[in-house]
N, C-alpha and C positions, 0 to 999 in steps of 0.2 A: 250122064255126066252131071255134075252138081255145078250147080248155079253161079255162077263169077263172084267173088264178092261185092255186096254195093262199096264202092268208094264214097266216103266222105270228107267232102270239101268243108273245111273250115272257114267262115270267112274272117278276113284277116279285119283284126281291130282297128277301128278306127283312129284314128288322132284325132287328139283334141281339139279342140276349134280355138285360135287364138282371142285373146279376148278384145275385145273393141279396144284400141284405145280413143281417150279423149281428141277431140280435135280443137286443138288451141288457136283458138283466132286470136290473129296481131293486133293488139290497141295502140293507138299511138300514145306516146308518153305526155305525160300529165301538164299542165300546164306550171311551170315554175312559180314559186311562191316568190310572190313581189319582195325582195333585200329590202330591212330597211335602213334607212341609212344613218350611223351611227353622229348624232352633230360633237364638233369637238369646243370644247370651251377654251377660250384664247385668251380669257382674264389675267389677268396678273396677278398672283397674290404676293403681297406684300408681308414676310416675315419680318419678323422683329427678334432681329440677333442680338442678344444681351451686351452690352459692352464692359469690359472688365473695366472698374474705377482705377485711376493711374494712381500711384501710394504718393501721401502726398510729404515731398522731402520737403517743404517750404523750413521745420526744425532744423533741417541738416543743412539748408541751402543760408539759414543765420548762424547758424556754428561756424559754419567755412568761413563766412563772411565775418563774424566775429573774433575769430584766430587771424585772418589774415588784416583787421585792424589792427588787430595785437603784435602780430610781428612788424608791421609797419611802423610803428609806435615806437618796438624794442630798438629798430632800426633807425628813428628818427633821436629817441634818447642816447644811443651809441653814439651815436655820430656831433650830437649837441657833447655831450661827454668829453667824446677825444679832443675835440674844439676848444673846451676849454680846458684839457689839461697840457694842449700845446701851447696855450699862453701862459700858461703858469712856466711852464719849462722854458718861458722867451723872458721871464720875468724875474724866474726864481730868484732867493734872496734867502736870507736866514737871520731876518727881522722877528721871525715868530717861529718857534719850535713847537713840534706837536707830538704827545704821544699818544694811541689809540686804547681803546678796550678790549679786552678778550671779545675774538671774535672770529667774522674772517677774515684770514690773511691771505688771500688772494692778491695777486699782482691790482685789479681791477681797483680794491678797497683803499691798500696804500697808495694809488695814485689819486683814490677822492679824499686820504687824510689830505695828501699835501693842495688838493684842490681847496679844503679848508681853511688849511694855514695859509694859503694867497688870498682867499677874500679877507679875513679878520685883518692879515697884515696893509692889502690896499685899501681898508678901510678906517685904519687907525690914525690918527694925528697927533703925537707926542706933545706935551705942552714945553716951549722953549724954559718955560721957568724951572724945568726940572735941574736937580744939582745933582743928585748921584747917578752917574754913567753905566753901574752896573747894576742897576733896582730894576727887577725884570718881576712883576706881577705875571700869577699864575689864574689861569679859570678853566674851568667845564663848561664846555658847551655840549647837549644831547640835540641829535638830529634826527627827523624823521626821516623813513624810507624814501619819500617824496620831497627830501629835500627843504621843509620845512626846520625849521629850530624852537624845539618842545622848551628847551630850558637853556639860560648863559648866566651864569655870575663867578664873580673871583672868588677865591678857593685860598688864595696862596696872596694878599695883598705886599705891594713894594713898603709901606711905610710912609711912600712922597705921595699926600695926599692928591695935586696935581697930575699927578700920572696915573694916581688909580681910579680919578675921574675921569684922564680919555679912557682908559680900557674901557671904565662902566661905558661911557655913553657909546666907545664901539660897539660894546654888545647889546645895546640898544636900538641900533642901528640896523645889525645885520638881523634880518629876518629869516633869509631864507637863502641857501648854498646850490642846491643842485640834488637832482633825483640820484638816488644809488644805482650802482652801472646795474646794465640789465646782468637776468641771472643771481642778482643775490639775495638771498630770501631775509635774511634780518627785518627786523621792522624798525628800527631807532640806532643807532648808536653813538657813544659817548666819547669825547677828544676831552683831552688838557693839554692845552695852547701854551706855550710860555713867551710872552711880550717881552722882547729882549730893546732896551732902550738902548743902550751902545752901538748895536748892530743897526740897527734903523736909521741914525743917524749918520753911520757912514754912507750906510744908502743915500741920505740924502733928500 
């Protein structure tokens, strides 16, 4: 008989050997880095915030004030004004006739003609020696704006030499009438007065 066969055992592979691991020793944790501590500054600072300059009205703050003289004024020469043209109208008379210049003819103007004819006429004094009742010398008187009188003389003489030296020395006399009502721009204007001797004398 023939011989058995040898068996052969293989040995079985190894496995590999796992590899070491490390061995982590515990440290304790590190000591903490000292904060440091941040200081705060509590100064004050002082800015300097520009200041816008205030506009300076002082020119408008004398305009206002300059206009409001000026109507004040208008206001005080109105009222001097009607004052005396209500005494004329307590007065009135037609000792003296007037006629005016081209001009203006405003209600305001022909109340300052007749404001004219009341001064020259309460100004006048007829001389008793006169003989003609109806001799009525004429003149021009030019006034300024302001009520001054630029220029008076007779124009139109009676003939009674006596009566045309009271007119002369009335307009001698009268200097100055009264400012032009407010509002009228003229700068001067001219009257012819007519000195009526008949009529004055009834006056009386």
């Amino acid at each position: 008989m023939p011989p058995p066969p040898k068996v052969v055992v293989k040995p079985e592979p190894e496995e590999p050997a796992e590899p070491e691991r490390p061995v982590v020793t515990e440290h304790p944790d590190p000591m903490p880095k000292p904060v440091k501590k941040r200081e705060v500054n509590l100064t004050l600072i002082k800015r300097h915030v520009p200041v816008k300059p205030k506009p300076d009205t002082s020119a408008q703050d004398e305009a206002a004030a300059e206009e409001k003289a000026a109507q004040a004024d208008a206001r005080r020469k109105a009222r001097a004004f009607q004052t005396a043209l209500n005494n004329i109208r307590e007065n009135s008379s037609s000792a003296t006739e007037i006629d005016t210049s081209p001009g203006d003819s405003s209600a305001a103007m022909v109340n300052y003609g007749q404001l004219v004819k009341s001064v020259y006429q309460n100004a006048w004094n007829p001389p008793d020696t006169a003989d003609n009742d109806e001799a009525s010398p004429r003149v021009k008187v030019v006034i300024a704006s302001d009520g001054s009188v630029i220029s008076a003389h007779i124009i139109e003489p009676s003939g009674d030499r006596a009566l045309d030296a009271s007119v002369q020395r009335t307009l001698d006399r009268v200097n100055f009438i009264h400012a032009f009502p407010p509002g009228v721009k003229e700068t001067q204007r001219s009257y012819n007065i007519k000195f009526d001797l008949k009529a004055k004398r009834m006056l009386g």
